[in-house]
C-alpha positions as CSV (number, residue, x, y, z in Angstrom):
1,X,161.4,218.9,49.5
2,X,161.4,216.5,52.7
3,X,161.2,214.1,50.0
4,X,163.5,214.5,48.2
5,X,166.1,214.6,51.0
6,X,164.9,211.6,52.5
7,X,165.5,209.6,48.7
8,X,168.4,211.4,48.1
9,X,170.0,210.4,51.7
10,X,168.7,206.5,50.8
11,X,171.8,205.7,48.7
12,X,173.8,206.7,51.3
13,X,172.6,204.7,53.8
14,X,172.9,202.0,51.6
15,X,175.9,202.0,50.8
16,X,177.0,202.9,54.2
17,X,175.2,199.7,55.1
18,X,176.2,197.8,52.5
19,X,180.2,198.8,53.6
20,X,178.9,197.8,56.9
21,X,178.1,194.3,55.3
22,X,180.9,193.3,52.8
23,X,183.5,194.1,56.0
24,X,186.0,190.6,56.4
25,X,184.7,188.2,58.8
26,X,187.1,187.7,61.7
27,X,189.6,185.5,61.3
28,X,189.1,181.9,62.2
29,X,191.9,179.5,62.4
30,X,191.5,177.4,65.5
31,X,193.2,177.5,68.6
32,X,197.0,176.6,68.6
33,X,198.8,177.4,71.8
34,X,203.2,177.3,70.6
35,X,204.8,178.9,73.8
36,X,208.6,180.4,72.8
37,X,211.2,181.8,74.6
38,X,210.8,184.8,72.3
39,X,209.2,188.2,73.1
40,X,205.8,187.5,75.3
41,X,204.2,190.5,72.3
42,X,204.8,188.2,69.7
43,X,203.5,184.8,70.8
44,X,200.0,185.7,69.5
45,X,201.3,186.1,65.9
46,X,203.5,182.9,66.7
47,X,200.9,180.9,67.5
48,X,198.7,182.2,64.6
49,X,201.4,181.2,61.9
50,X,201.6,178.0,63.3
51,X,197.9,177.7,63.0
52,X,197.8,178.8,59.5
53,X,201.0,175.9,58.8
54,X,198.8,173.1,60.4
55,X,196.2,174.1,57.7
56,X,198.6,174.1,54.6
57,X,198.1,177.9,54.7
58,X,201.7,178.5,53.6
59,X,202.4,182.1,52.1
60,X,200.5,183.5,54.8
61,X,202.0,181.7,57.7
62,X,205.2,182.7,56.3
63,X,203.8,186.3,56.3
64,X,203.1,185.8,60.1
65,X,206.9,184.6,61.1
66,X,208.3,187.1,59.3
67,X,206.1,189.8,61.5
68,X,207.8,187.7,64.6
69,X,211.2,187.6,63.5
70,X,210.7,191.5,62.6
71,X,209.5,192.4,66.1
72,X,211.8,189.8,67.7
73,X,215.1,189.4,65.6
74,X,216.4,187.4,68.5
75,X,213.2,184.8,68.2
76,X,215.0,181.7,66.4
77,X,212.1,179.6,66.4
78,X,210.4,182.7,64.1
79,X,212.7,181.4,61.2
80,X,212.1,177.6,62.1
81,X,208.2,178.6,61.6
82,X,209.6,180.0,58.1
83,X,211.7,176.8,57.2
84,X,208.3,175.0,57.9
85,X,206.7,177.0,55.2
86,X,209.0,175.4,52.8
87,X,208.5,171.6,53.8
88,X,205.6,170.5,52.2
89,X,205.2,167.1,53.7
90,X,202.1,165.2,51.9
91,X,202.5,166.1,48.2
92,X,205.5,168.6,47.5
93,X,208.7,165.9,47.6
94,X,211.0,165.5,47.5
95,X,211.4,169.8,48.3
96,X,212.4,171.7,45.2
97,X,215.9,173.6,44.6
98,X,213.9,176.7,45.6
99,X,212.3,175.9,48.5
100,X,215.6,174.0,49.8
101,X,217.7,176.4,49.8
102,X,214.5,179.0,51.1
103,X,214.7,176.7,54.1
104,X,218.2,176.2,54.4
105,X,218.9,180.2,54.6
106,X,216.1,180.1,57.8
107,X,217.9,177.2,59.2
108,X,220.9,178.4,59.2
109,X,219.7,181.8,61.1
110,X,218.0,179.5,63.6
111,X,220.3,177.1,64.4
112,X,223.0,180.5,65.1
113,X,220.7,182.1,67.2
114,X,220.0,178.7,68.9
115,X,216.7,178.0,70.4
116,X,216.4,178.8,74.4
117,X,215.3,175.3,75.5
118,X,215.5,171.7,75.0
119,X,212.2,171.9,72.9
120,X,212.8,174.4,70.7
121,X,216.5,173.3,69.9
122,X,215.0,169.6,69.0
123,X,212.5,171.3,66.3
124,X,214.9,173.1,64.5
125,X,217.5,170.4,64.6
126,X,214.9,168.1,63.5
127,X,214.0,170.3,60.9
128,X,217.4,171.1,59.6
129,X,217.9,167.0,58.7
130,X,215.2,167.7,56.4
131,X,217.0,169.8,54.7
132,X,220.8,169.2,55.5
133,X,223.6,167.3,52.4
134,X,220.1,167.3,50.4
135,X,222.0,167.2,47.3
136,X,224.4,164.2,48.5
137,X,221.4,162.4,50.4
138,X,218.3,161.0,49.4
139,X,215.1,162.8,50.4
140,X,213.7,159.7,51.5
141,X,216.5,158.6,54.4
142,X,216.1,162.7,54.9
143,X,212.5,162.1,55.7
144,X,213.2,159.2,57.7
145,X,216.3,160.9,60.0
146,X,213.2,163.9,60.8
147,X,210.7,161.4,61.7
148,X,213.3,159.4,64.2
149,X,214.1,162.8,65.7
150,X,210.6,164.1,66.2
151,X,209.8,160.5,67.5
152,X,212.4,161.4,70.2
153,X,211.4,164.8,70.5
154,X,207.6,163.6,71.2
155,X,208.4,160.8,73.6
156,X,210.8,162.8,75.8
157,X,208.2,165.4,76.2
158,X,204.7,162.7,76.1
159,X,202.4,166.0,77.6
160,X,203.7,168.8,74.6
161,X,201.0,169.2,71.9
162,X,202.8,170.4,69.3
163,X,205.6,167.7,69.3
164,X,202.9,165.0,69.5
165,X,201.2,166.6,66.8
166,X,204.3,167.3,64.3
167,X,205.3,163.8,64.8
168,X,202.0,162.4,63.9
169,X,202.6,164.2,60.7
170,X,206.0,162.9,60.0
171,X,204.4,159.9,60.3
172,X,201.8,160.4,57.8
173,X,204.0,161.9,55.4
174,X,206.6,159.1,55.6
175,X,203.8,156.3,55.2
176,X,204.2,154.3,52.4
177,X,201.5,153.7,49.5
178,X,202.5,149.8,49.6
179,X,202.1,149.1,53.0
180,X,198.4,148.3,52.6
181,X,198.4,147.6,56.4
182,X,198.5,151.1,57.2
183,X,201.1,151.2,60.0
184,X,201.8,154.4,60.2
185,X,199.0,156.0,59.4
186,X,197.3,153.7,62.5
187,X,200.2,155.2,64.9
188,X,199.6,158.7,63.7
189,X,195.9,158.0,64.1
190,X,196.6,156.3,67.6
191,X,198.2,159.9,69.1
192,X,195.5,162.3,67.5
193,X,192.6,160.6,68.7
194,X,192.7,161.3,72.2
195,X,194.1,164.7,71.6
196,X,191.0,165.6,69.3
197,X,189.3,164.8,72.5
198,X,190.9,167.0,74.3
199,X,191.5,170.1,71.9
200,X,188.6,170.2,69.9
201,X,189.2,173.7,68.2
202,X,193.1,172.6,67.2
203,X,192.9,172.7,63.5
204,X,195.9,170.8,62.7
205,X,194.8,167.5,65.0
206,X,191.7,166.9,62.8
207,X,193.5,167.7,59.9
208,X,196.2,165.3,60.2
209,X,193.6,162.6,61.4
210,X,191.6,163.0,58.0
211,X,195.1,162.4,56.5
212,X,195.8,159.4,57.8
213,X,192.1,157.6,57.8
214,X,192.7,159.3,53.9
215,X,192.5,155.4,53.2
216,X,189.5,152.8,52.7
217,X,190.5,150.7,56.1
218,X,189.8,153.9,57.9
219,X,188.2,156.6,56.5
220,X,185.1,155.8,58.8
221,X,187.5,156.5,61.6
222,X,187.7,159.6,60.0
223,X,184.3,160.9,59.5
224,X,184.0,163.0,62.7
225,X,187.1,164.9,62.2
226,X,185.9,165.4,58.6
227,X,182.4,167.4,59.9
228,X,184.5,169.0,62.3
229,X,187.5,170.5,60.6
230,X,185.5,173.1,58.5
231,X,184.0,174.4,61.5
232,X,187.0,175.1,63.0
233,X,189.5,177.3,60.9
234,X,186.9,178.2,58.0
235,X,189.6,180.8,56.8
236,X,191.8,178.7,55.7
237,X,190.7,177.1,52.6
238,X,192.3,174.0,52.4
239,X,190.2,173.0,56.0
240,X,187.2,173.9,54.3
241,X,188.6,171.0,51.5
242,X,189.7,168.4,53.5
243,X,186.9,166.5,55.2
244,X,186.3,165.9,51.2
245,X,189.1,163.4,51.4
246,X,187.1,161.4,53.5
247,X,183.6,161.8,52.1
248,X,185.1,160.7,48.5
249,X,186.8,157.8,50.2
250,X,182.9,157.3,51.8
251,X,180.9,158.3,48.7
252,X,179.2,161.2,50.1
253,X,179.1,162.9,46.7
254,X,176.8,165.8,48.2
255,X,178.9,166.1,51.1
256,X,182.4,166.7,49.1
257,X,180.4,168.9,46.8
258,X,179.4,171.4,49.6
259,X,182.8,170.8,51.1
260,X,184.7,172.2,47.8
261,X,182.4,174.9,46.9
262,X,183.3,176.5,50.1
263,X,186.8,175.7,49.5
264,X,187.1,176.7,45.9
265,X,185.4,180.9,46.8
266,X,187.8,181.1,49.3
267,X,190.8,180.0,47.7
268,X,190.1,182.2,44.6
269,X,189.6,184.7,47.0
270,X,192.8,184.5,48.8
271,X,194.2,184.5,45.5
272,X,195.7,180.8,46.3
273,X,195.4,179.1,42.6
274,X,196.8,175.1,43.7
275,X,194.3,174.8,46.5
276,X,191.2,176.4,44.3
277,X,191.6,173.8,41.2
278,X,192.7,171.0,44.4
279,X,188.9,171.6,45.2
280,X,187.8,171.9,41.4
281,X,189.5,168.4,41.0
282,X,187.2,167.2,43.5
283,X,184.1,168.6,42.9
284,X,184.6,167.4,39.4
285,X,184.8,163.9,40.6
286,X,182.0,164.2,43.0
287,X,179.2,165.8,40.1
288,X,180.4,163.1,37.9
289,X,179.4,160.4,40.5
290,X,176.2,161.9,40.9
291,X,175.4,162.5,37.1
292,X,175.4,166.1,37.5
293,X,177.5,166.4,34.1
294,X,176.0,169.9,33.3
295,X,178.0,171.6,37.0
296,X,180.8,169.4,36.2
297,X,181.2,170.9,33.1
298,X,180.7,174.2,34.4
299,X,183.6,173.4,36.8
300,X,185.3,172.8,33.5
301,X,184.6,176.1,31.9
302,X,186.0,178.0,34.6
303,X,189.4,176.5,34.6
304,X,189.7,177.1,30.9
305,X,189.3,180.6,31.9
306,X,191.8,180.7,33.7
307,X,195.2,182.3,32.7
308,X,199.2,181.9,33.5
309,X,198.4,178.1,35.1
310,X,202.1,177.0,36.4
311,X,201.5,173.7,34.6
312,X,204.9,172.8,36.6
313,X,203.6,173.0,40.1
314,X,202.1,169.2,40.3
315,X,199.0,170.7,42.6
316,X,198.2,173.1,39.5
317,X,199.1,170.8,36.3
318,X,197.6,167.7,37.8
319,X,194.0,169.3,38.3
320,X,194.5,170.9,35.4
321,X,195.0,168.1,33.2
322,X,192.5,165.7,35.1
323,X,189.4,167.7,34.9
324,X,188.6,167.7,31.6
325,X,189.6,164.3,31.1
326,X,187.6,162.8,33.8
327,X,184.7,164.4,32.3
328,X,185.6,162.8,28.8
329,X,186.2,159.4,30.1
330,X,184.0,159.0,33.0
331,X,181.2,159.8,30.1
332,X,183.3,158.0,27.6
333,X,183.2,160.3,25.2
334,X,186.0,158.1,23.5
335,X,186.3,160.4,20.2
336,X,187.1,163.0,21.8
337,X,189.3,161.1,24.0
338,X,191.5,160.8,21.0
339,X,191.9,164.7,20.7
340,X,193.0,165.1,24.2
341,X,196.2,167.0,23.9
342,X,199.6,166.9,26.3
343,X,199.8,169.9,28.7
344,X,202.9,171.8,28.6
345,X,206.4,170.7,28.3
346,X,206.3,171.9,32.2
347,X,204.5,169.1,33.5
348,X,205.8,166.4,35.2
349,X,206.0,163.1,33.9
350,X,203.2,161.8,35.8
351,X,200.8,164.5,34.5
352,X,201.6,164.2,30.8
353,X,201.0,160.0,31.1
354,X,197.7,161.0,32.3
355,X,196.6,162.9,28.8
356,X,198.4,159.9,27.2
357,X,196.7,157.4,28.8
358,X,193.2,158.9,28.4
359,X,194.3,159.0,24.4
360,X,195.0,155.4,24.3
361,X,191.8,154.3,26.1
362,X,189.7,156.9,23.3
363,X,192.0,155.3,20.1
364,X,191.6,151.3,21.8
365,X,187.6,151.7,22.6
366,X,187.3,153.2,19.1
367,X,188.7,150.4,17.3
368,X,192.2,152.0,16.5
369,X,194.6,149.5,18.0
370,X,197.9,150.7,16.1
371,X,197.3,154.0,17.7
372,X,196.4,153.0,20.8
373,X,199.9,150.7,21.4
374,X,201.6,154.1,20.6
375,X,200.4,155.7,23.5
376,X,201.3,152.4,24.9
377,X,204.8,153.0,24.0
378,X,205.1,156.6,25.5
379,X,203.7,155.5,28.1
380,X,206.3,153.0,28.5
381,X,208.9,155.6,27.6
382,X,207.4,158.1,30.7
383,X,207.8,155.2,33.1
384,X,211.3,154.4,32.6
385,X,212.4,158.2,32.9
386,X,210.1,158.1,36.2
387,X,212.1,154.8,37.5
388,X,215.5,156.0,36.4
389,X,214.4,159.4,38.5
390,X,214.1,157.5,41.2
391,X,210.3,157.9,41.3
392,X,208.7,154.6,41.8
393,X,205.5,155.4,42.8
394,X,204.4,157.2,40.1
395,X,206.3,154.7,37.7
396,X,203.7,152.3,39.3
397,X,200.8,154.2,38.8
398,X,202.3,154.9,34.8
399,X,202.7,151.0,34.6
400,X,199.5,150.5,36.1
401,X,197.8,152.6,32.8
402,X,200.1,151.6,30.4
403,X,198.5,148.1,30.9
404,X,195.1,149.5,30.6
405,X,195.8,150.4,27.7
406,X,197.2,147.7,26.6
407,X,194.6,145.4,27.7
408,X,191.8,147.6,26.2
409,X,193.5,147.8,22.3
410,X,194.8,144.1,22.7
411,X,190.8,143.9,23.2
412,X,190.5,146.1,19.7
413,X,192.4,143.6,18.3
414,X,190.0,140.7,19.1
415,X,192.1,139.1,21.8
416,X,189.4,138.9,24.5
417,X,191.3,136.1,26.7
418,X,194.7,138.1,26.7
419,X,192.7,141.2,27.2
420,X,191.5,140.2,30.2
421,X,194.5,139.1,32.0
422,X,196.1,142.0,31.2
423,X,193.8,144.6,32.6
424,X,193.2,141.8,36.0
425,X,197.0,142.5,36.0
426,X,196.7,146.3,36.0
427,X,193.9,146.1,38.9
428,X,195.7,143.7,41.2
429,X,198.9,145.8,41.4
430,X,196.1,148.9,41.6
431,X,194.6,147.2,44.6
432,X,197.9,147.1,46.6
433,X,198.7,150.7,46.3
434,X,197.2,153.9,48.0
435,X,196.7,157.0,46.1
436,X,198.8,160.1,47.0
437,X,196.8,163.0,48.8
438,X,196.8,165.1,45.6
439,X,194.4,162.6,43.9
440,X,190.9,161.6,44.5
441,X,191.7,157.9,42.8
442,X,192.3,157.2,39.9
443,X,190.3,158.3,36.9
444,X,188.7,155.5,35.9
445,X,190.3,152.2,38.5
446,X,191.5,149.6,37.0
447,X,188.7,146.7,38.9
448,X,186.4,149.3,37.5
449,X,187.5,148.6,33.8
450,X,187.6,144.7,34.1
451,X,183.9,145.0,35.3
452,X,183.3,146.7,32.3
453,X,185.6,144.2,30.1
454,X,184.1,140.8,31.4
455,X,180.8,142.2,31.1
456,X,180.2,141.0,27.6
457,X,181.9,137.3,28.3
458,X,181.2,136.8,31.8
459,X,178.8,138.7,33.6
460,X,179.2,136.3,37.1
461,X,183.5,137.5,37.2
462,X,182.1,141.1,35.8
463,X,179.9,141.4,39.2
464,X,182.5,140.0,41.3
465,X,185.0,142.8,39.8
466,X,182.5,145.9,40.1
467,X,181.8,144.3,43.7
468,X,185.7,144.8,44.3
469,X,185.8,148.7,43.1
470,X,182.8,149.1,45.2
471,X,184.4,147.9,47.9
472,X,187.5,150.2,47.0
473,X,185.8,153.6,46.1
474,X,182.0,153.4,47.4
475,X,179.5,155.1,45.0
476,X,181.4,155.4,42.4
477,X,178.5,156.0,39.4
478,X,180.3,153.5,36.3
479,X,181.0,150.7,39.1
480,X,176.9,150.6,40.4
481,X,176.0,150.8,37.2
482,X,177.8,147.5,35.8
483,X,177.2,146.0,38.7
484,X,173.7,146.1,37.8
485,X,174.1,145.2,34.3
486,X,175.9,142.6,35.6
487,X,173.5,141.2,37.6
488,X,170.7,141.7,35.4
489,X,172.8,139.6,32.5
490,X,172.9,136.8,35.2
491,X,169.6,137.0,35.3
492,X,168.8,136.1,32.0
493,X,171.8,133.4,31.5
């Protein structure tokens, strides 16, 4: 009978140990320190939704000034924290209709209830030029009036965090791809620095200094606020993502792989769908480097079984689209980059040249030039509605693969000379633009594919070309490997 008490209580203590066990760890964000003029009760939850914005951890930061503003209706800065929620500075822009007028209705409440000091008034002014005459004035010239103010806002007050840290931001986000010189990005850089120093467990300081080393001049700059981030606000899942930015721009495949693991469980656990296939974008790219095709793959089966994708959202339809198509064309698997279909009518512009594209490289490598000049043409088609938009980066980067295209089916048609300079055409103008934060690089770069074209004809100018993409995206699997059939073709010559 003792017995059978004692195996009839051992469920129970299991479970009640097992309860015990699947409790939430404690939340781990960093340490931001926002002082307000609102209620002294609220500054904790202040602080923590301004540590959740510094790590991109939107809908709940908004969640956490809401609390604020509920406990302190008085607390204007509550709704600037909201406003903030709607400015997505490094991929989301120009703002969307939604989120505008989102952020104008917090603005508005913030600016009447008027901020209690210098400091507070200069964020939400700044703020509100963001979002002020947005359908009269272009979102770039908005972006620049907020950067000018925080600039102000930071040097008139040289010892305040926060404004140093929101203006190094500003002037990440307003850094442009073709300034190969990286300016901004080197100013930005230039004030976070010193202050990782000095705060090492603010998780917005290393986060904005991986965004602006997010570039092949510095991303060795960047490599100790990439091992660092993670560590400090593991609950956010976009910190457990980013040093990946850095270690793709490094090649430090099993790095990013770890990194986005971690990233993808917890942003499928937080039920945040962008950031989980951000991170299954980039551990796509990082098994492919490493030959692991079967995990990639993998990867690949779990986003086709996932349902209701907003296509729309550019964080969503881009992954979306570019995972399975990296793992066509990085294997060049060129028949079945001819059945690669268009995602929905949703997607941007941008998204749907990429299926295009990836067609027109499957059609031109299996012989099919006529076809492959089609997708040509839409692609064509897709840039001008990007440059009538007013979108000229991404009408670049459509350009940019409408040529390589074009150069690989003008190779189908037995135009090797013409070929050539067509693609070298595609790769310099690839070369003097950066990538957008979204992205890991380009599916397949364009210095990569001239490699691969000269290889036959030249295999001194192909070796020189795959040196050039090494240079530009260390490690990347295609670019060693012609490199050494390069070299070994010289060899024999």
């Amino acid at each position: 009978m003792k017995t059978a008490l004692i195996l009839a209580f051992l469920p129970l203590a299991f479970a009640a140990a097992q309860e015990l066990h699947d409790h939430p760890s404690p939340e781990k964000l960093g340490i931001v320190s926002f002082p307000v003029s609102c209620r002294p009760e609220v500054q904790a939850q202040f602080n923590r939704g301004v540590a959740l914005l510094h790590s991109f951890t939107y809908k709940e930061a908004g969640e956490a000034f809401q609390s604020v503003a509920q406990q302190d209706p008085h607390c204007a800065m509550a709704h600037w924290g909201k406003a903030m929620t709607h400015y997505h500075q490094l991929w989301d822009l120009p703002p969307s209709s939604e989120d505008t007028a989102a952020a104008r209705q917090e603005l508005n409440q913030a600016l009447r209830l008027g901020g209690t000091s210098e400091r507070e008034r200069g964020f939400i002014q700044a703020l509100n030029l963001v979002f002020q005459d947005a359908s009269t004035v272009p979102y770039s010239t908005r972006a620049l009036r907020y950067e000018a103010a925080m600039r102000q806002l930071a040097s008139s007050m040289p010892k305040d965090v926060e404004t140093q840290i929101f203006y190094a931001l500003a002037l990440v986000s307003n850094a442009s791809p073709y300034d190969r010189e990286h300016v901004k990005q080197k100013e930005a850089a230039s004030l976070l620095e010193p202050l990782f120093r000095s705060f090492p467990d603010h998780p917005g300081i290393p986060h904005y200094f991986i965004h602006a080393c997010d570039n092949q001049e510095l991303a060795p700059r960047g490599l100790a606020a990439a091992k660092t981030y993670a560590h400090i606000a593991p609950s956010a899942p976009h910190a457990l993502h980013m040093p990946s930015h850095i270690f793709t721009r490094l090649g430090l495949w099993s790095d990013s792989i770890t990194s986005n693991l971690d990233a993808r469980d917890a942003a499928l656990h937080q039920g945040d769908t962008g950031e989980a296939l951000h991170a299954m974008d980039y551990l796509v790219y990082a098994y492919l480097q490493k030959g692991d095709d079967e995990d990639a793959a993998l990867v690949i089966k779990q986003l086709q079984k996932m349902d209701n994708l907003r296509i729309g959202d550019f964080k969503i339809g881009y992954a979306a689209t570019a995972m399975p198509i990296r793992y066509i064309i990085e294997r060049q698997k060129w028949s079945d980059a001819e059945n690669i279909r268009n995602p929905s009518e949703s997607a941007q512009p941008y998204v749907v040249a990429t299926a295009v594209w990836a067609r027109g490289l499957g059609f031109a490598h299996t012989g099919n030039a006529r076809a492959a000049d089609q997708e040509a043409e839409t692609l064509r088609q897709l840039e001008d509605r990007l440059r009538s938009s007013g979108n000229l980066y991404w009408a670049t980067q459509v350009d940019i693969m409408k040529r390589e295209v074009m150069g690989w089916s003008t190779q189908a048609a037995n135009e090797p000379e013409k070929a050539i300079a067509i693609l070298r055409s595609a790769a310099d103008e690839e070369d003097g633009i950066e990538k957008l934060p979204v992205t890991p690089g380009p599916i397949i770069p364009a210095r990569e594919q001239l490699g691969e074209l000269l290889l036959e004809t030249d295999p001194k100018a192909a070796s020189e070309a795959f040196a050039t993409a090494l240079v530009n995206a260390p490690g990347r699997r295609r670019a060693l490997q012609g490199a050494a059939k390069a070299a070994a073709r010289q060899g024999t010559q």
